[in-house]
Structures are given as C-alpha cells and as structure tokens.
N, C-alpha and C positions, 0 to 999 in steps of 0.2 A: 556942700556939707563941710562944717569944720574937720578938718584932720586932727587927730588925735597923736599922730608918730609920726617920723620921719620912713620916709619911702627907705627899705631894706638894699642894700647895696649888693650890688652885683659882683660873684665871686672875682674878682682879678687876677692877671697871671703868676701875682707875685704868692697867693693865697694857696695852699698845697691841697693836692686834693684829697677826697673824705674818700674811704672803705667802705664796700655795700658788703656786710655779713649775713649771711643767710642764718635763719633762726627754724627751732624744728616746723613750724604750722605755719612758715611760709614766708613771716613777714622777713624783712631785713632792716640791721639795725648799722646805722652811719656812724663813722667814728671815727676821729683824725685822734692824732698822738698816741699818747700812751694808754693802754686797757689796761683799766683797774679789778681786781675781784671778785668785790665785794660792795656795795652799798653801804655808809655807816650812818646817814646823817637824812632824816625823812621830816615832810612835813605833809599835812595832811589839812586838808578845807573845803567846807563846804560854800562854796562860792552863793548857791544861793544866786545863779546866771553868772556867768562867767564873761558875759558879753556886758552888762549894767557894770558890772567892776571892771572892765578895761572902761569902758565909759567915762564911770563918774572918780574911779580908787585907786587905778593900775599907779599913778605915782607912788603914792603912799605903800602899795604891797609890790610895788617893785624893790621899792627901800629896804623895807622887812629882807626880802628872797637874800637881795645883796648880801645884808649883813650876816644873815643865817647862814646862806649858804647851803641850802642843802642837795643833795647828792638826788633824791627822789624828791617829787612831786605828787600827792592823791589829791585830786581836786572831784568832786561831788556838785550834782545839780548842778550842770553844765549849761543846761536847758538851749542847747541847739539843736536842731531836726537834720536830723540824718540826711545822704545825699538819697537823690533819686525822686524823678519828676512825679506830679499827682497820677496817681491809678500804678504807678509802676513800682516793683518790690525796690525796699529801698537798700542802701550800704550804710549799715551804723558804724564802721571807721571811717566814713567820712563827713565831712562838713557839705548839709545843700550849699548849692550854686547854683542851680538852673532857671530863678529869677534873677530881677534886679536888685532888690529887697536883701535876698537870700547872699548873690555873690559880695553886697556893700558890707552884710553885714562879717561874713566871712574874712573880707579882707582887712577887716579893722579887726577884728580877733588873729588872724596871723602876722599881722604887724606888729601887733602888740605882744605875740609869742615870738620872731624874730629880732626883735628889742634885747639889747644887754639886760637882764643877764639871761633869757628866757633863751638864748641863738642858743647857750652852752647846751639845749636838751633836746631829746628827740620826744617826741608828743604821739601818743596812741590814743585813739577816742573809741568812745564804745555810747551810743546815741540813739536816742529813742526816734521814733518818727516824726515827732513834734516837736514844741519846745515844753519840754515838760523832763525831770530826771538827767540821766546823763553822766556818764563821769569821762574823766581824762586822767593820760598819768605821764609825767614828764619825767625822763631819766636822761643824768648826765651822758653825754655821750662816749664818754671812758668810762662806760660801763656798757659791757654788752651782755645784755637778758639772751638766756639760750632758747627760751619760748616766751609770747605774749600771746595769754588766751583770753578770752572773753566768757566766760561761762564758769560754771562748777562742775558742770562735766567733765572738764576738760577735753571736749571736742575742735578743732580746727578750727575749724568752720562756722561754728553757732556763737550766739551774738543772744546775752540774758535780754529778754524784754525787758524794755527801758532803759536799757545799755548800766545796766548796773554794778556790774562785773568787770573787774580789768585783774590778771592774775600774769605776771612777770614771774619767771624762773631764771634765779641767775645760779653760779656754779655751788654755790656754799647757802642759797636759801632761797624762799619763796617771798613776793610780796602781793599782798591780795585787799584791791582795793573795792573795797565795796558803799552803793548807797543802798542801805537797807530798808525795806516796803516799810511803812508806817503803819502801825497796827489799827489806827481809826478808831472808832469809837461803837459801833455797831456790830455784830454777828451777821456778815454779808460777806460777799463773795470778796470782794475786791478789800478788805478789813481785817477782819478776826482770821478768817478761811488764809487769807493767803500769805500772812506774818507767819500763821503754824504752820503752814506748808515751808517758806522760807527757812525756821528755823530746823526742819527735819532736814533742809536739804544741808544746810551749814553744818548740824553736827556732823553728817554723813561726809562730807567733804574734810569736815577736821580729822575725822577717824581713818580715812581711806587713806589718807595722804600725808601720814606722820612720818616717813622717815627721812623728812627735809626740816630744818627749823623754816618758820612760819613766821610772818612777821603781817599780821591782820588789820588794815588800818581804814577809816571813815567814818563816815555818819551811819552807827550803827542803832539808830533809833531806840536806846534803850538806855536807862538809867540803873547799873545793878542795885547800889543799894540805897536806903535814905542818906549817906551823907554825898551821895551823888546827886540832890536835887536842895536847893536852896529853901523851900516850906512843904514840906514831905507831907503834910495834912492839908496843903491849898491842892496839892498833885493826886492826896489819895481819893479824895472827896471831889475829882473835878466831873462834870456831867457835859452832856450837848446837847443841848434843848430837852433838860431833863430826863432823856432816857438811862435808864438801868439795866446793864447789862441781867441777863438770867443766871449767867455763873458770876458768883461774886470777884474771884477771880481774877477776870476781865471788867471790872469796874476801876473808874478812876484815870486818868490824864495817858493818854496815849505814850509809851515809851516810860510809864510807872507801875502796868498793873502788874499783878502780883504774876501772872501767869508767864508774861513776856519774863520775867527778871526771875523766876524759877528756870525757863526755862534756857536761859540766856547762862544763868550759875551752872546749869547739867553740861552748857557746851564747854567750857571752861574747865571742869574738872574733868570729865570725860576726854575732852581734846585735848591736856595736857597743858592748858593755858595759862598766863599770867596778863592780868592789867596792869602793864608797865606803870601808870602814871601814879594807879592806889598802891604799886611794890614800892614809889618812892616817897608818898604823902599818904598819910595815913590819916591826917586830921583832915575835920571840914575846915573850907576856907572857902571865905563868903565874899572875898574879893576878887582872888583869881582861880579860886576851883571849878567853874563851869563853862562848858565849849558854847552853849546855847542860851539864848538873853531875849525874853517877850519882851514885844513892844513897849517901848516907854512909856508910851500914851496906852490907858486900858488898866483891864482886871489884871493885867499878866506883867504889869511892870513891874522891875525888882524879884521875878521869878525866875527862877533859873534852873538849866539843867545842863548833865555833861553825858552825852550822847553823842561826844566823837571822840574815839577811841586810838590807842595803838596796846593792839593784845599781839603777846609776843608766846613760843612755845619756851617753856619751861626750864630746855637745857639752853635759853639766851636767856634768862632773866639774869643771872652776871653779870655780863654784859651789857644792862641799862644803864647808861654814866648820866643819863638824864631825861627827863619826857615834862613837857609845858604847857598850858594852857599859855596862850598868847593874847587872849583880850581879859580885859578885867573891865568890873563896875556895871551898874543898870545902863549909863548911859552907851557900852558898846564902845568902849576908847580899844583899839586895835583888832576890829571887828571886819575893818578896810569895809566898811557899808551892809555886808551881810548879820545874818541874825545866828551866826555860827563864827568864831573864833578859829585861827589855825592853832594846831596842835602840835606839837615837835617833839622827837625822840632821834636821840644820840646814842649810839653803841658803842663799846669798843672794838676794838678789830678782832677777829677770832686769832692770831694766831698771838695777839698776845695773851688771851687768855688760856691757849696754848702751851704757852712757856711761863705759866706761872708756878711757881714751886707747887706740886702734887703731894706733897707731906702736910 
C-alpha cells in the first residue's frame, strides 16, 4: 500500500524526556518544556472521517494548522470504531486494532497525527463502536488540562454514546467539544425524541457548571437565526419524501426548525452565553459566513449553513480578538475535502484583560 508519511522517528538520546502528569479522572497528560495556563488560540472541524482527509487533504490542512497555529484542536465525525474485538465491550479512547484492516488503518491516522505539526499535541479520542460519529481533541502539550472527561455528567469513567463528548478543564476554563445528534426530520426515537433530550441535557450542563468560563465548540447541528443559513425559505420549506412534521415547529430542513433554534436561543441566554463569531459579524455574508456547503451537484448546491460554532460564557466575550469561518464559496475552497469548513477563535489572554484600566 502506498505510504502516505514518513515512518515517526524514534526518541534519541539526545531528545529530553516528556513528564507523565496525572490528571483528576485518571488520564495523564505529557509535556516537555515549559507549561502554559491557559489556551488562547482554538480551531474547531468537522472532519467528516478523519481517516479520508489524512488520506486524500492532510497536505493542504496540515498547511492551514502550521499557519494558524492553534493551541487546541476540536475535530468532529471522526468515524473510527473504537478499540475492542467483535462480541466484546469496547474502549472509546482508543483506536480498534485487532484486525488487519483496523491496525493499517490506525497507523496511517497516527502517522499522520505524529507528523509536524500534529507531534506538538496530545490527542484524546472519544469513539463510537463503529465508524460512524466520533470526535477527538488535540491539545498543545504546554498545556496541561487538570481533567479530560467524556460525558456531560461529568463522570470518570463514561464515555457519551457515539463518543460525542470531549470536555478538557484547564486552570482558568473549560473547553467542551461536542458533535451534536442531528435532529432528522421525523418524530422517532432516534430524531426529534433524542435532539430534545440532548438539548435538555446541554442546558442542564450549562447551568450546573457556570462558575468556570466555558469556552463550547463543534458541530452543533443548528442554525440560530435566518442570517445563519444562506436561502432561509429553501431551509424553512425543506421536506423528506414529503412528510410533514404534526407540530409545525419541527418542520423544515433539520438544524432550521423553529423548535431546535428556540430552543438553542433558551441555552444561550439561560447559560450566560455569547456566539463569538455573530458578537463579531453582525451582517450576512454569503461568501464566507457559513461553516456547512451542500453538495455542488444537486438541490442543495449554493445552500449554505453555519452550524459549527465557538459559544463562549459571557464574562470572555472581551476577550474575542477574533472567530472565522475558514472555507468560503459553493465550490468548498478551504473545506480540505469535507462538507464542513474549520472554524477559529482567538482570545486574548486573561490577565491582560486584567490589567486594563477599571475606570
């Protein structure tokens, strides 16, 4: 099989060695030189297989990483399967291995996460059984998270089905990355039933847990308002094999209806929330305002919507020095092959907002 990267070099004597820090729920977090505080510089994508973009993309969003630089990684729709053989419970922090299939495809995703500039991070996975969902979250390793959990519980040990959930505590704030359930288009278990469940469990999550600033970032399957969707009346009026939902509601293009985006505005004023990217751009913009681009080919070409997010808590809205949509156009120019764009948000550092004159 063609190689994709060169083989990862073996640590040498001359190379110093890394710190294993212990974190509260167990894990530990590696770190040579100097530790930093705080996080300032995040990006956020829904990869849309993370394994087809080391594949066919990894040049081109390795280029991006460099130039950017950021400090954090949210990466979404990972679509690797968890470790742990057929019939047996599996480990969603880890990558299967226990084919041949499985370990090939493994090493060509850590080759490619060992590659400049991908070595500078430590990588947390949270994995569904299958290849289906999935997220990962990559943190410089001068930075040490005091916890990485997996869930909204905030339990140890538990791991959200479909590994949706990745939630890092560092000293001065939270970072919570999530791929949020798709609301579907039916009143069914697995649709309407389990977005309202998801968002009862988010607001509860945002309320319980406010006396950290929050810093909320992914594909969170929803468009708050019309100047978030590119033809607001191709999105309100959209069907699926012409069914009509019974509450009106819940009619119209999945991550549009009226009920997700009421209910999506309650977590946001209730949780004390700001959408960094609308605190910076208040106009529509039909070139680079949308994280999500339908197919070229099709009904859905030239439709657009921005349904990946960085929501920040309130007392950091100051502190936004900048948030980005990074693909623009129907054709997907900086899309690196997915049908989701990375997103980026720059802080400033708290302590200079600290020391800024109080008068």
């Amino acid at each position: 099989m063609k190689r994709f990267f060169k083989p990862v070099e073996k640590d040498g004597p001359s190379k110093k060695p890394s710190l294993s820090l212990s974190t509260e729920d167990g894990e530990t977090t590696e770190t040579s030189g100097e530790e930093k505080k705080e996080p300032l510089k995040f990006l956020t994508w829904n990869a849309n297989s993370l394994l087809l973009r080391v594949k066919n993309n990894w040049a081109e969003f390795t280029k991006f990483v460099t130039s950017f630089d950021p400090d954090v990684i949210a990466i979404q729709e990972v679509r690797m399967p968890a470790a742990g053989s057929k019939g047996a419970p599996k480990n969603p922090g880890e990558l299967k291995d226990d084919t041949s299939s499985s370990r090939e495809e493994k090493q060509i995703l850590m080759r490619a996460l060992s590659s400049p500039p991908f070595g500078n991070y430590r990588v947390w996975w949270s994995l569904a059984d299958s290849k289906y969902a999935g997220t990962a979250l990559l943190v410089k390793k001068c930075f040490k998270p005091k916890s990485v959990l997996f869930n909204l519980d905030r339990k140890a040990s538990k791991h959200e089905p479909d590994g949706r959930v990745i939630l890092a505590e560092f000293e001065t704030l939270r970072i919570l990355n999530t791929y949020v359930p798709n609301n579907g288009w039916k009143e069914e278990e697995n649709s309407f039933q389990r977005r309202r469940k998801w968002d009862k469990r988010i607001m509860e999550f945002v309320m319980q847990y406010s006396e950290k600033p929050l810093i909320w970032c992914g594909d969170l399957n929803v468009s708050h308002e019309e100047v978030d969707v590119s033809h607001p009346e191709f999105f309100s009026a959209a069907k699926l094999n012409g069914y009509v939902p019974p509450n009106n509601e819940d009619c119209g293009q999945p991550g549009f209806t009226l009920s997700e985006r009421k209910r999506f505005a309650t977590i946001l004023r209730e949780g004390k929330l700001v959408d960094a990217y609308r605190f910076l751009h208040k106009d529509k913009d039909m070139e680079r305002g949308f994280s999500w681009s339908g197919n070229p080919v099709g009904k859905y070409r030239g439709k657009r919507m921005r349904i990946d997010y960085f929501i920040v808590s309130e007392k950091m809205k100051d502190r936004i020095v900048a948030c980005e949509m990074q693909g623009r156009g129907i054709e997907l120019e900086g899309f690196h092959g997915s049908d989701h764009c990375p997103v980026t948000l720059e802080l400033s550092s708290s302590s200079n907002s600290q020391n800024e004159d109080p008068t």
